[in-house]
C-alpha positions, 0 to 999 in steps of 0.5 A, spaced: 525 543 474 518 541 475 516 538 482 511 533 481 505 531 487 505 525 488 497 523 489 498 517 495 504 516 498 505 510 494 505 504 498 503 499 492 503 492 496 502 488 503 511 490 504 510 497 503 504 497 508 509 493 514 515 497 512 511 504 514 508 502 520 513 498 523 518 504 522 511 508 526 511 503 531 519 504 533 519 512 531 513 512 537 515 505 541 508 503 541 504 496 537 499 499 533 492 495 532 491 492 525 484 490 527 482 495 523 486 495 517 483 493 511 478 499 512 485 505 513 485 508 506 488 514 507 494 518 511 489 520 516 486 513 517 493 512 519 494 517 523 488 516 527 490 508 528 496 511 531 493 515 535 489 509 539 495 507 542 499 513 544 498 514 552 492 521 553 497 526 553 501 525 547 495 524 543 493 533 542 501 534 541 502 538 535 509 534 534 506 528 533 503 530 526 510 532 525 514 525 527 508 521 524 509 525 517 517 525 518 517 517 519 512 517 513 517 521 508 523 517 511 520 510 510 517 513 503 520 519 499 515 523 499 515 530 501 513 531 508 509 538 505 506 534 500 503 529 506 496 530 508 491 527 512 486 526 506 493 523 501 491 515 499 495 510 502 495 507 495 493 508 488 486 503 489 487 503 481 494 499 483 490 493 486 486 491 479 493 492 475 494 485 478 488 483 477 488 485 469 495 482 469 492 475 472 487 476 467 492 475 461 496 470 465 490 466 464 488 468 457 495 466 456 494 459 459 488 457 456 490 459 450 496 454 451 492 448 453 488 450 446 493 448 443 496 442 446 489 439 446 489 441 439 496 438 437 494 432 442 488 430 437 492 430 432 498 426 433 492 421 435 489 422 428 495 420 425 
């Protein structure tokens, strides 16, 4: 069997963000600051916004990667070996998946009311 890599750690939407970082906020008993938050977009961003808020000694402890990672995994299912700090929090391209859907939606859309203008004139034709 082939293990496969995933290239991010797959958080897809706005739930998938909270669950994360709600699971780091009771792993390392600390609010992490969402200021910032639009411009995380990789592991490390993360890591280093938790950083901010732990208390100075805790900050160049080598088992913080390793509880950060391991929450990570638990809250995600990706491998804990396969978690860097450049790994994506999330494939960009899956932002403009809804953007093409809602494309079609309104194609959808404005093709329907084509088409009830179009019967409407016609039964007011007749």
């Amino acid at each position: 069997m082939i293990d496969i890599v995933p290239a991010t750690l797959g958080l897809a939407s706005n739930s998938d963000e909270f669950a994360v970082i709600e699971e780091l906020e009771a792993e390392f008993g600390v609010t992490i600051d969402y200021a910032n938050a639009p411009q995380w977009r990789t592991v490390g961003d993360l890591f280093t916004a938790l950083l901010a808020q732990l208390p100075a000694g805790l900050t160049n402890d080598p088992d913080v990667w390793e509880r950060f990672v391991s929450t990570l995994s638990q809250t995600t299912d990706v491998d804990v070996e396969t978690i860097t700090p450049q790994m994506p929090l999330a494939d960009e391209a899956q932002a403009w998946r809804g953007l093409n859907s809602l494309s079609w939606m309104l194609l959808f859309l404005a093709i329907g009311m084509a088409l009830v203008v179009i019967l409407g004139a016609v039964i007011l034709i007749r």
